[in-house]
C-alpha positions in Angstrom: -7.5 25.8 9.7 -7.4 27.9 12.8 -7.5 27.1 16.3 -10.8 27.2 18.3 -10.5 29.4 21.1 -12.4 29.3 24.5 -12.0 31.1 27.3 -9.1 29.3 29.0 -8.2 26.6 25.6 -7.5 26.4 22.4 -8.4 23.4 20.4 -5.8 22.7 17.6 -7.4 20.6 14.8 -4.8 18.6 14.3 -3.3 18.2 10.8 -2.5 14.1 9.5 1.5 14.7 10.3 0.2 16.2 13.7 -1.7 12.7 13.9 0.9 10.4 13.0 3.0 12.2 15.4 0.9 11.4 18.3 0.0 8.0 17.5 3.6 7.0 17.7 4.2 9.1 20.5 6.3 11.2 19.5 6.7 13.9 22.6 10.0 15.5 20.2 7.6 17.0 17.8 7.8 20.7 19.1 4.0 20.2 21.3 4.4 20.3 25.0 2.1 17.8 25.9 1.2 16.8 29.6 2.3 13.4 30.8 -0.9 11.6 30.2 -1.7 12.8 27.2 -1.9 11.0 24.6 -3.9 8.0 26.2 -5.1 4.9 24.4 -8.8 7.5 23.7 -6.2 10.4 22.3 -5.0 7.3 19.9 -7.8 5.7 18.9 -9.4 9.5 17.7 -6.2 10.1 15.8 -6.2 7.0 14.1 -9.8 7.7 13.2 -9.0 10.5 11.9 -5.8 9.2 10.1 -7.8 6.4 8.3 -11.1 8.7 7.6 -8.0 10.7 5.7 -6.9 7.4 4.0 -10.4 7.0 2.9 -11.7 9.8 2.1 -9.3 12.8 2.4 -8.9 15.4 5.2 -12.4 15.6 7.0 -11.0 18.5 9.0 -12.9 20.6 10.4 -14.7 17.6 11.9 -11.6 16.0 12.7 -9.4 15.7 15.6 -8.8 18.4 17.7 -5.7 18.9 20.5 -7.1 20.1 23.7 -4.0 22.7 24.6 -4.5 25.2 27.8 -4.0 29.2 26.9 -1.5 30.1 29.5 1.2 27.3 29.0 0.4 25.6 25.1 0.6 22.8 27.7 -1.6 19.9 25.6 -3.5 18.2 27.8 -6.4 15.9 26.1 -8.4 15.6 22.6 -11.8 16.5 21.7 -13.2 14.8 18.2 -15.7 14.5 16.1 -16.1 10.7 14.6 -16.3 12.0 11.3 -18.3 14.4 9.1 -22.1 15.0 9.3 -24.2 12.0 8.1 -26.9 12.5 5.9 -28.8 14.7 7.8 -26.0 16.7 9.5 -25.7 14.7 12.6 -21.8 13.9 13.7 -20.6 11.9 16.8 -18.1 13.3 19.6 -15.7 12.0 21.7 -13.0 13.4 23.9 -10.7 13.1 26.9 -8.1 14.4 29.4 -5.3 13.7 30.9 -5.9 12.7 34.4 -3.6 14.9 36.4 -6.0 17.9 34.9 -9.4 16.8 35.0 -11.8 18.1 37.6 -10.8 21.7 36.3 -14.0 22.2 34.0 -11.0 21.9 30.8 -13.6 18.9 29.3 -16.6 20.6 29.8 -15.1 23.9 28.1 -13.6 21.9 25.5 -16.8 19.8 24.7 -18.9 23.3 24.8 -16.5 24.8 22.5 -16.9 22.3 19.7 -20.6 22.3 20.0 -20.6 25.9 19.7 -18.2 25.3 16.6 -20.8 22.4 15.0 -23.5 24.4 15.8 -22.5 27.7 13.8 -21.1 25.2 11.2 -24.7 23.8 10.2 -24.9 20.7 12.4 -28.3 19.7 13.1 -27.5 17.4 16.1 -24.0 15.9 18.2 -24.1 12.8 19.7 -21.9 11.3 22.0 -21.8 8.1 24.5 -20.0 6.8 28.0 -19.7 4.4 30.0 -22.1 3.7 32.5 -19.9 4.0 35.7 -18.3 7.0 34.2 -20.1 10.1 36.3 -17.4 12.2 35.6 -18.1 12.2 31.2 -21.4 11.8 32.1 -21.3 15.2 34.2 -19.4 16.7 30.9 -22.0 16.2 28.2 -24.9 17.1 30.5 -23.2 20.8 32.0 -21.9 20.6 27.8 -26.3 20.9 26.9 -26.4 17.8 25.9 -29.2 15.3 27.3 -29.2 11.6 27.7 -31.2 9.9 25.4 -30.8 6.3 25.8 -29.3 3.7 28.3 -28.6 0.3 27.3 -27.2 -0.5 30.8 -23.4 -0.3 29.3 -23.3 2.5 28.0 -25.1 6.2 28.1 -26.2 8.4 24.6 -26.3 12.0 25.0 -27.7 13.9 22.3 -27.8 18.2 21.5 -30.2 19.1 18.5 -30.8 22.4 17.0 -34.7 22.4 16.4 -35.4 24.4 12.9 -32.1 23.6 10.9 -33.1 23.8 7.9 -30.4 23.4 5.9 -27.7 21.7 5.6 -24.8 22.0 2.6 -25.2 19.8 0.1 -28.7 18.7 1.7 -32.0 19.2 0.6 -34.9 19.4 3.1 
C-alpha cells in the first residue's frame, strides 16, 4: 500500500515487520525517527495492530500509520485506526507526536489526512477520544472536523459522520 500524502507528511501504513520493529525499538531499521518517537501511544497502536494481524490478518489500510515529515523522512509520531469498520462502517482513531514537534499543526494535518482517506474509502463515521486535560488533542480533532459528542468527565468523544452513506462493502442498507 502506498503512502498518504498531505501537504507537508506522508503517512506510511506501516507493514507487521515495520511494527515489530518499532515495538522493540529498533532505531537500526533504516527509518530516521525523531527522538520521541516511538512513545508508549506509538506502542500500544502498533501492538494493536500486530495482534489485530495475529487475529485476523493484515487489516491495513485501517492499520497503523507512521507519521514521517516530507522534507527530512524524519518520523515523527503515529496516526491509527483501531481496527476496520464495524458493522456499520464506523472505525476509531488515535494518534500522537513526538513532543519536540508538536505545536506545528503536523497532528492536525495528519488526523485530517486520514479522515480524508476513510472518508473516500466508504467510512460512514471516525471516532476518536482524549483526555479531559488534554487541550492540545482536544484542539486536533475539533480544527481535524470532528465534534465532541460526549464527556464523561475523564475523557472527551469526538465524532465526524458523513450524512447519506449509503453503502458500505459488504453491507447492506
Amino acid at each position: 500500500m502506498s503512502d498518504l500524502a498531505t501537504e507537508r507528511l506522508l503517512l506510511h501504513p506501516l507493514s507487521p515487520p515495520e511494527a515489530v520493529r518499532l515495538v522493540a525499538g529498533d532505531r537500526a531499521s533504516g527509518t530516521h525517527w525523531a527522538p520521541g518517537y516511538p512513545d508508549e501511544g506509538d506502542v500500544s497502536g502498533a501492538t494493536r495492530f500486530l495482534t489485530t494481524c495475529e487475529a485476523v490478518g493484515d487489516p491495513r489500510p485501517f492499520g497503523t500509520y507512521e507519521i514521517r515529515v516530507k522534507e527530512t523522512g524524519l518520523a515523527v509520531g503515529g496516526v491509527d485506526f483501531h481496527g476496520p469498520p464495524d458493522e456499520n462502517g464506523a472505525v476509531t482513531i488515535g494518534y500522537g507526536l513526538d513532543p519536540g514537534v508538536r505545536g506545528r499543526g503536523y497532528a492536525s494535518e495528519a488526523l485530517r489526512g486520514l479522515l480524508l482517506f476513510a472518508r473516500a474509502s466508504g467510512v460512514t463515521s471516525v471516532r476518536g477520544d482524549t483526555g479531559h486535560d488534554n487541550i492540545g488533542s482536544q484542539r486536533v480533532m475539533a480544527a481535524a472536523g470532528m465534534r465532541l459528542i460526549a464527556d464523561d468527565g475523564r475523557l472527551k468523544f469526538y465524532e465526524i459522520a458523513w450524512p447519506g452513506r449509503e453503502t458500505w462493502p459488504g453491507r447492506e442498507r
